[in-house]
Structures are given as C-alpha cells and as structure tokens.
C-alpha positions in Angstrom: 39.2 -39.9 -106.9 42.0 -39.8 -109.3 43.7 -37.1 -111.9 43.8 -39.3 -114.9 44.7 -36.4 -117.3 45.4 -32.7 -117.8 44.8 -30.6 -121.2 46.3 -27.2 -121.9 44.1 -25.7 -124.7 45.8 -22.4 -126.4 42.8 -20.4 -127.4 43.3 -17.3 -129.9 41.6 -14.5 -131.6 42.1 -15.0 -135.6 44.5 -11.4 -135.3 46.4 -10.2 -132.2 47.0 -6.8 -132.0 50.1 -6.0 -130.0 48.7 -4.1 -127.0 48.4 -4.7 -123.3 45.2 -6.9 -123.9 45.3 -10.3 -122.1 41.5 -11.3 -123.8 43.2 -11.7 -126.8 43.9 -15.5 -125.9 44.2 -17.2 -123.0 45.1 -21.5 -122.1 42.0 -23.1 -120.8 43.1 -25.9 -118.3 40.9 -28.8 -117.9 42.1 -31.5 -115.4 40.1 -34.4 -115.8 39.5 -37.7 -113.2 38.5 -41.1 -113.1 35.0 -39.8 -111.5 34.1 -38.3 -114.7 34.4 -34.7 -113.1 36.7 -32.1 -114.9 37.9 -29.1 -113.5 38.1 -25.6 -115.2 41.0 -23.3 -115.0 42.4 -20.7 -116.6 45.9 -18.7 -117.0 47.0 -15.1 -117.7 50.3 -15.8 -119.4 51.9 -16.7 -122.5 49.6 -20.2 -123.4 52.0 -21.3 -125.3 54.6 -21.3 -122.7 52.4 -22.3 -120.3 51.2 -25.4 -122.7 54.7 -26.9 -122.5 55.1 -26.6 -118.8 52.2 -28.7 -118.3 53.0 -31.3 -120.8 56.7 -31.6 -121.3 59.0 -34.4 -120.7 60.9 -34.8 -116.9 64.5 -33.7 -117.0 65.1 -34.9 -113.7 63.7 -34.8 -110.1 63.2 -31.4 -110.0 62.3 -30.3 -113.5 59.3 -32.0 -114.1 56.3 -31.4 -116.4 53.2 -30.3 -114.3 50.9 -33.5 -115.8 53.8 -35.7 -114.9 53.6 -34.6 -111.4 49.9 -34.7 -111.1 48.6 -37.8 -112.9 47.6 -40.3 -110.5 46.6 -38.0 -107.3 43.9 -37.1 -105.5 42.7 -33.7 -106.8 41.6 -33.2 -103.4 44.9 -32.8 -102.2 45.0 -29.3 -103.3 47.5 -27.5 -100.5 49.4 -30.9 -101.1 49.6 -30.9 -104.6 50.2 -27.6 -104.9 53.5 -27.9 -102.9 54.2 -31.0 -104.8 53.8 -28.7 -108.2 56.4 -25.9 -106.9 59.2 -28.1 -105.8 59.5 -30.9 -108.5 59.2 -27.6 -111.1 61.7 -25.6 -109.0 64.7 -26.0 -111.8 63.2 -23.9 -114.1 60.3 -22.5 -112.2 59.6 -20.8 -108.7 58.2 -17.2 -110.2 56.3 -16.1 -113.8 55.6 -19.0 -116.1 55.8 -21.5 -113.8 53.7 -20.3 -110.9 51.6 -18.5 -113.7 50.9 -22.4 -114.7 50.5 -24.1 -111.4 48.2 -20.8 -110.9 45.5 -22.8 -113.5 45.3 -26.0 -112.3 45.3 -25.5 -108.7 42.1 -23.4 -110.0 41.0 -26.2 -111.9 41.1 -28.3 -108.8 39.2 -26.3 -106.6 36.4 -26.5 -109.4 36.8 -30.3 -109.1 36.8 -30.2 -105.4 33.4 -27.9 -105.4 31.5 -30.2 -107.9 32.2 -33.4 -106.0 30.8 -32.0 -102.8 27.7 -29.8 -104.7 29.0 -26.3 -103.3 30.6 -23.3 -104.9 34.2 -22.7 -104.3 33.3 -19.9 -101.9 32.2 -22.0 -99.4 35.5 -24.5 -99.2 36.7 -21.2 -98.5 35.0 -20.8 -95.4 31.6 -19.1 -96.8 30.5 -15.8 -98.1 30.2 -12.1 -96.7 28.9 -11.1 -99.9 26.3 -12.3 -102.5 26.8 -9.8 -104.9 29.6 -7.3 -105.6 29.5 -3.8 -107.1 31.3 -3.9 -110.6 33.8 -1.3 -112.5 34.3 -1.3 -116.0 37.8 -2.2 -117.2 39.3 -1.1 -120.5 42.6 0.2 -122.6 43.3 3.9 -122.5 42.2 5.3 -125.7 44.4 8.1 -127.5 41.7 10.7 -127.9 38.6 12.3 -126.0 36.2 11.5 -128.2 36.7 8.2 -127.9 37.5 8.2 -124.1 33.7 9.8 -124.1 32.1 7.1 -126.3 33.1 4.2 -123.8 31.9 5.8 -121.2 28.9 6.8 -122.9 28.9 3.4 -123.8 29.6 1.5 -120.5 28.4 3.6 -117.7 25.0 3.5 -118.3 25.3 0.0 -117.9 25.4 0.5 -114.2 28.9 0.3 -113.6 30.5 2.2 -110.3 33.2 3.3 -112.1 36.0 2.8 -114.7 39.5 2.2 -115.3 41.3 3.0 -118.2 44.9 1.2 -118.3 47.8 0.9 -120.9 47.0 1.4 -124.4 47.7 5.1 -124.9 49.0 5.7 -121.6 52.8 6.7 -120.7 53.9 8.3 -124.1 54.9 11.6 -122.2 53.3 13.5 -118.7 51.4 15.9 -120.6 49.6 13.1 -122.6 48.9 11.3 -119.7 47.3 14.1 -117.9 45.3 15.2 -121.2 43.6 12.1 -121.1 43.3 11.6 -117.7 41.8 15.3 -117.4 39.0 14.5 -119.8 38.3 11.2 -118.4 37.3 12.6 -115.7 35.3 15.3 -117.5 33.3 12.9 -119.7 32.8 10.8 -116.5 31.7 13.5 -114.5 32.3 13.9 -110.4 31.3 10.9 -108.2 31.8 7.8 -110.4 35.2 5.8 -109.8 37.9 6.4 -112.0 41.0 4.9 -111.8 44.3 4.6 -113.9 46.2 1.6 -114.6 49.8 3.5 -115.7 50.9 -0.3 -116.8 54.5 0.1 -115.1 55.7 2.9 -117.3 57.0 5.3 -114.7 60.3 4.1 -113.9 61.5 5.7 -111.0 59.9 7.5 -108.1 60.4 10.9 -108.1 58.4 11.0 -111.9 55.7 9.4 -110.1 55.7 11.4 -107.4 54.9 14.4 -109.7 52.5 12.7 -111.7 50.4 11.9 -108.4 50.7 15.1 -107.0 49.6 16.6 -110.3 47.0 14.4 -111.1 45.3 14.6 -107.4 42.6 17.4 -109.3 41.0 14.2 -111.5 40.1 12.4 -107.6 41.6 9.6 -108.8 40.3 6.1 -106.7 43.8 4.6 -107.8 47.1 4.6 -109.7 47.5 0.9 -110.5 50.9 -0.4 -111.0 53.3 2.7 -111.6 56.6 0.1 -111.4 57.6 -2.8 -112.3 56.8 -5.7 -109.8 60.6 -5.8 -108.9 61.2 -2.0 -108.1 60.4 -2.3 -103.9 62.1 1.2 -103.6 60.3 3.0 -105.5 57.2 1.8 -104.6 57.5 2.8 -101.3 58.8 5.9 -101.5 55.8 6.6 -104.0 53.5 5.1 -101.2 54.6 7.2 -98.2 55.1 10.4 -100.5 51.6 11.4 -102.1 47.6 11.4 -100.7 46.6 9.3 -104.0 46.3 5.1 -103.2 49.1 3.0 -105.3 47.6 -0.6 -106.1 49.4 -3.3 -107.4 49.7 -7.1 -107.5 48.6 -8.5 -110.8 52.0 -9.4 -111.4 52.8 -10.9 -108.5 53.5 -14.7 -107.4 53.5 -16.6 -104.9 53.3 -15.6 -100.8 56.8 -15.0 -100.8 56.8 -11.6 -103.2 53.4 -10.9 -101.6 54.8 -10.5 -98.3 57.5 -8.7 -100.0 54.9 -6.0 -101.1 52.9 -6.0 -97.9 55.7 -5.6 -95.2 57.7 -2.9 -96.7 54.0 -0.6 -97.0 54.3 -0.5 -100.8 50.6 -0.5 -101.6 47.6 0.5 -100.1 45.5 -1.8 -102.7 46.2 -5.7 -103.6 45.3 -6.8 -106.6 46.3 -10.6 -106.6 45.6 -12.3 -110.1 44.5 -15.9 -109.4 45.7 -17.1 -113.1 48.8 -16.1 -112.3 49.7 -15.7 -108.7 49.9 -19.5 -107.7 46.0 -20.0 -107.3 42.9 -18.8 -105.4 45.4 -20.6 -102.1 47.8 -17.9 -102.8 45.5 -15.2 -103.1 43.6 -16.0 -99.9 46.5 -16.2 -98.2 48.0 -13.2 -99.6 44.8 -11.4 -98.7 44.7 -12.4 -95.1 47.9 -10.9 -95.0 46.8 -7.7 -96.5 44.0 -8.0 -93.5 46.0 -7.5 -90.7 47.0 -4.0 -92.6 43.5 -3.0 -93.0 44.7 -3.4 -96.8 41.7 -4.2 -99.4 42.0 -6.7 -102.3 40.2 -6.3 -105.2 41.6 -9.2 -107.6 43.1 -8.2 -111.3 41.0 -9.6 -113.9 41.0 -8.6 -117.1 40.6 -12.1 -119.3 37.6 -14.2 -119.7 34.6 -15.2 -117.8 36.6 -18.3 -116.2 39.5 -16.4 -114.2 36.1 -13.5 -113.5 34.5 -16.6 -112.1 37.1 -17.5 -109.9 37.7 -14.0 -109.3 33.9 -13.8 -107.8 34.3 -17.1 -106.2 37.6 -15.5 -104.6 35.6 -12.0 -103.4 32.8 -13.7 -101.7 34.8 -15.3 -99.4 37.4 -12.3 -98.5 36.3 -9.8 -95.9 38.5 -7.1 -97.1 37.3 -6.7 -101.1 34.7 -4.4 -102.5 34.6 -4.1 -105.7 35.1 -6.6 -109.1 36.8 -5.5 -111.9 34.6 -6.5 -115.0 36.7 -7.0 -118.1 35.1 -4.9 -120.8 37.0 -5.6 -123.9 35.2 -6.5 -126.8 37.3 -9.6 -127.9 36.2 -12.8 -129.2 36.8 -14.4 -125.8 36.0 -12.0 -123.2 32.5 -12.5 -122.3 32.0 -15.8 -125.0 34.5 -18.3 -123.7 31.6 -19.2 -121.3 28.3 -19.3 -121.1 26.0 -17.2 -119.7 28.4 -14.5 -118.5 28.1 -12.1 -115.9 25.4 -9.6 -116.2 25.5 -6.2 -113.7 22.4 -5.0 -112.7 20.8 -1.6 -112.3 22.4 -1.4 -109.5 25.7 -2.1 -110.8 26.2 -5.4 -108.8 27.4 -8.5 -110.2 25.3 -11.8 -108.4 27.9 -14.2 -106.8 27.2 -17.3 -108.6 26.6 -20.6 -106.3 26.7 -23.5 -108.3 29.0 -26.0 -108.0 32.3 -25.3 -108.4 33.6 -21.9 -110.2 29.9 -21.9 -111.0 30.7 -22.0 -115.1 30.3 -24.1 -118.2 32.5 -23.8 -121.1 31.5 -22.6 -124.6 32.3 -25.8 -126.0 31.6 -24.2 -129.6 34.0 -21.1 -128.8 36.2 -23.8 -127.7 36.8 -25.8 -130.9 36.5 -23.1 -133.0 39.6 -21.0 -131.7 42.0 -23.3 -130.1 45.1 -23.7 -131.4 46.3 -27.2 -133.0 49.9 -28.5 -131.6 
C-alpha cells in the first residue's frame, strides 16, 4: 500500500468569536492510498497554517512540505514516517505548528493502518483495559451565575461525572475568579467533579500559590494549566507547594517537552492532545512515561468528534486514564463534523467504539458545506 495523496481541509463556522474555543474550526486531514482506503485526522491549531505545512513547496533537504515527504510510502510505516516527517521539517519545525501538523496525519495513518487490518486503533495499541469510559462535561467559563447554573442545569443531568469550566471569563482579577468558581461549585453541588482550566493566566508562582490555597474550599479535582507550557519553574514550585493537583499538557509536543514536564514533578495530571502533540505515538509514549510516576493521563480534547475519537481510541489502551473529557460547546462542528457522535449514558460512560480504525465516518455534508476554498 501506497500514500498517493494528502488533503488539508480548513473547516469554519460562518462567524468566529475570539475566545478560547478551538470548535470553532478545525483542518480535517485525509491521507488517501492506492488501496482505496483514506485515513481521518484531525489538528488543534491554526488550519490555515497547518494547511501550508502540508502542502507547500521544498526549500531544501530539510524544509520540506509534509505531502512531499509522504507521497509514495507505505502508510504502514507509521514510527518510520513519523521520524521521516520531524527531520525533513526540522528548518522551520520541531515544536507548535509543525508537530501540531505531523500530529494529524500520523492520526490519519493509524486510521488507515486499523481499516486495512479490520481492528480499532486500540488494539494496534496492544488492546483495551476499558470498554467504556466515564465522561466530564467540558465548557468556557461564563461571566455570571446564572448562567454558570443553567449549563449545569443543562449538562449534568445528562449523566456527566463532572465539569470543567476553562478560559472565557476566567483570569480578569482573583476575586472574579473565586466568585465564579465559589458558585460553580454551589450550583453543582458536593460530590460531582469540578475542575478549572485557568488557561495560563497566572503568570508566576507565588499568585498561584494563593489562588490554590484559597480556592482548596470549592474541592477542586484540578487546576489545569495555570502557566504557560514554557514556565518549568513555576510549575514546580506550584506543584510541590499546595494539596490541590496541577494538570497540564494540552500544549505540549513531542517526548522531548514531555519528559521535560514529567522529570522535574511539574504535574500530577497529563493531558497530552493527540492533534497537537505529535500523534497518538507521542501520547502513548508520553503516557508510559507518566506510568512509572503513578501519573494519570486524561487527554485534552476539546474539538470535534474526530480528535474525541482518537482520544477514546487513545484511553482504551492506556492503563493509567480515567476519565474523557467530552467537548460540550455548541458549535457548528463539535458534535456534527461526524456522524453519529458520542452519546453518554445514564451512567455517564461513553462506549469505546471498535470499528475499524478511529471508529468514525465523516459528515461529508458538514464537510462541503463549511470548508474553506484556497
């Protein structure tokens, strides 16, 4: 078998609003072969960016376009190809867009692989401890309670675990933060799973360090992502200083900045995004890692049904995960993009899916009707 092409589709909501919603659009990847099999992948980045590091033009023997580099091999290959991908991009990639893009078709190949051989993704992993996974909802921070009380009113009797509320009105000032935090918790009531996803706006240590100790009351499951990716320090100074668990990892790529995270005790959650960390590889390997430090993984995945596929895929076959994170924004693409999306039960458990593959098929109508012409 053969990689005779690779598309890069930019898909897009008629109007983007400028908060920290990556549903909004996405770049579908499809890598197609001379078997008639095409692989689905997807990527958490800017699609537009990522479109032209797919399809541009070689400079020279180490800035190549990704379809350059892949046309021609054997989608098999994946560890191989992979490799391949990251050195022959290394002039202008290594990190962000460039792993971010390498992240979708190496996920597009393992869907390849899967329908070739008739299995699901999770077992070329090496099999399944899991068929079905309990589910939290996932959405933006509102700016008032009574709308912080209608999503949950909304969401949680869906059967959801829990909920995390991230970015949108979120780090404007520490007594907003713990306004809304304070009657997340009260409209959620005690038990349920509530976590906060700060989005990297504490910006040194010692703030968060406060915030934690003062927000301990709201038993908090998480703080996700206090820092930026690139501020070791802090993170573990905030790790080793307060009772509450730091996550962190959706911004994360490749094994190299993983094991950056992991040997200097930064977290005590990793949240690997397989659209953008270099591929479900990377975040298996990552999570083996995170293994060895009794550390759980629970993968950051907040676009459309195709990364929450892989996502599932990606949780079966990882001892250390327990819970998915279920995307719950209402845009165009977030639960249309494919068909037949995810349902929880009334148990709040999400069914692994074992068809071949990532287990999905496209909304080709959704498709058409929102990608974006070159």
């Amino acid at each position: 078998m053969k990689i005779t092409d690779i598309e890069a589709i930019v898909v897009r909501q008629e109007q983007i609003e400028m908060i920290g919603d990556g549903s909004q659009d996405t770049v579908v990847i499809l890598v197609h072969t001379d078997k008639g099999i095409t692989g689905i992948g997807e990527v958490d980045s800017s699609p537009y960016v990522v479109r032209e590091i797919i399809n541009m033009p070689a400079s020279h023997m180490v800035c190549k376009g990704l379809k350059e580099i892949l046309i021609g091999q054997d989608p098999f290959d994946i560890e191989v190809l992979w490799d391949k991908m990251y050195q022959e991009s290394y002039y202008y990639g290594r990190r962000s867009a460039g792993i971010h893009a390498i992240s979708g078709i190496e996920m597009a190949l393992w869907d390849i692989v899967g329908k070739a051989l008739n299995m699901p993704v999770y077992k070329l992993l090496g099999g399944a401890y899991r068929t079905e996974i309990p589910a939290y909802c996932s959405v933006l921070m509102p700016d008032n309670e009574d709308d912080i009380k209608r999503i949950i009113d909304t969401y949680m009797p869906m059967g959801f675990k829990g909920i995390k509320f991230g970015w949108g009105a979120l780090g404007q000032s520490r007594e907003k933060d713990i306004s809304l935090i304070s009657a997340s918790r009260r409209a959620l009531g005690k038990g349920p799973m509530l976590m906060i996803d700060i989005g990297m706006r504490w910006k040194d240590a010692k703030t968060a360090i406060q915030m934690c100790n003062l927000l301990e009351e709201y038993d908090l499951s998480w703080i996700e992502e206090p820092f930026s990716p690139d501020n070791i320090s802090a993170y573990k100074r905030l790790a080793s200083s307060v009772n509450m668990k730091i996550s962190a990892g959706e911004e994360v790529g490749t094994l190299y900045e993983f094991a950056e995270l992991l040997d200097n005790d930064c977290i005590d959650i990793l949240q690997p995004d397989m659209s953008r960390c270099g591929g479900i590889s990377i975040a298996k390997k990552a999570a083996d890692i995170a293994k060895l430090k009794e550390i759980p993984v629970i993968p950051h995945a907040f676009k459309t049904g195709i990364l929450m596929s892989a996502s599932l895929q990606f949780i079966a076959a990882v001892k250390n995960s327990f819970v998915l994170e279920y995307c719950s924004q209402e845009t165009v693409l977030s639960k249309n993009l494919i068909r037949h999306h995810f349902n929880i039960d009334r148990n709040g458990n999400v069914s692994i899916p074992d068809k071949p593959g990532l287990s999905i098929e496209l909304n080709e109508e959704i498709l058409e009707k929102y990608s974006v012409k070159i």
